[in-house]
N, C-alpha and C positions, 0 to 999 in steps of 0.2 A: 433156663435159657431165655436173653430177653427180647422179645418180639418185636420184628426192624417193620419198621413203617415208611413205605418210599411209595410212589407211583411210579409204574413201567411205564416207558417209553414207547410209544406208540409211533412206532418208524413211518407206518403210511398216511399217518395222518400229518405229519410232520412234511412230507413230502411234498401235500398237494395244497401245501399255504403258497399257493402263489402271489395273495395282495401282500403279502409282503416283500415279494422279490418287485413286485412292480414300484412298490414306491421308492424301493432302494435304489432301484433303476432311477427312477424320475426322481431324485436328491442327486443320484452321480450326474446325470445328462445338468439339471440349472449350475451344479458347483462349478462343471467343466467349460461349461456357457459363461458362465461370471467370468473365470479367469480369462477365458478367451476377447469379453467385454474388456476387462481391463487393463490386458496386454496392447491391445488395437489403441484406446485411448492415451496411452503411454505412450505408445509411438506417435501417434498424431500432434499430442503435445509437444513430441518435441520435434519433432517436424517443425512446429510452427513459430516455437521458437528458434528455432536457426533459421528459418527466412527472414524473421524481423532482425534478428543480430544483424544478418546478411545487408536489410535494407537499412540497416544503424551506420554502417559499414560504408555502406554506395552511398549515402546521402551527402550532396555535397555543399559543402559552407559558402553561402554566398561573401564572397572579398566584399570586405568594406572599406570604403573611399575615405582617406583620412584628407582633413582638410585641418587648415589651420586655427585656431580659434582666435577669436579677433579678443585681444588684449583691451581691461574695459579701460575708459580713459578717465584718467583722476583731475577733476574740478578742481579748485582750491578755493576753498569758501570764502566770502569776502569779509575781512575783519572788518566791525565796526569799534570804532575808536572810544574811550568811554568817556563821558563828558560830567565835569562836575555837578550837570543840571538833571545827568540823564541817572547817576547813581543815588541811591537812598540814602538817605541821613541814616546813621547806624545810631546816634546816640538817642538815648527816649527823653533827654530832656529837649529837642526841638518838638517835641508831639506834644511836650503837657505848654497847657496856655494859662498864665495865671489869670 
């Protein structure tokens, strides 16, 4: 027959582990605490955003005063007339001098 090897269970000792109910405790209490932190900040966000909507909303456009714009006014440049003395000899034989 083959020889079973277990450790019994020792009911009262098992009972009087209290550091561990206490930190179990103290993990439930900050989880409960976090969500609670970050339900409160979820609402306040958006609180705050629908008052700004709100003043997006109410803000009012100041009217702007249309005026005319002043058309600019066109010069007309003055021709100067060309004059045989005033235009350049184009041919390069008045340049060479013998």
């Amino acid at each position: 027959m083959p020889q079973k090897n277990y450790t019994p269970l020792n009911l009262d000792k098992l009972g009087k582990q209290k550091k561990g109910n206490l930190s179990t405790i103290l993990i439930v209490i900050a989880i409960i605490t976090a969500v609670i932190i970050a339900f409160v900040l979820i609402l306040l966000i958006q609180q705050r955003s629908q008052i700004t909507e709100q003043e997006n909303i109410n803000q009012t456009v100041p009217a702007e005063i249309e005026e005319p714009t002043i058309a600019p006014t066109i010069e007309p440049e003055p021709t100067t007339s060309a004059t045989p003395e005033a235009t350049p000899i184009a041919s390069p034989t008045a340049q060479i001098t013998p």
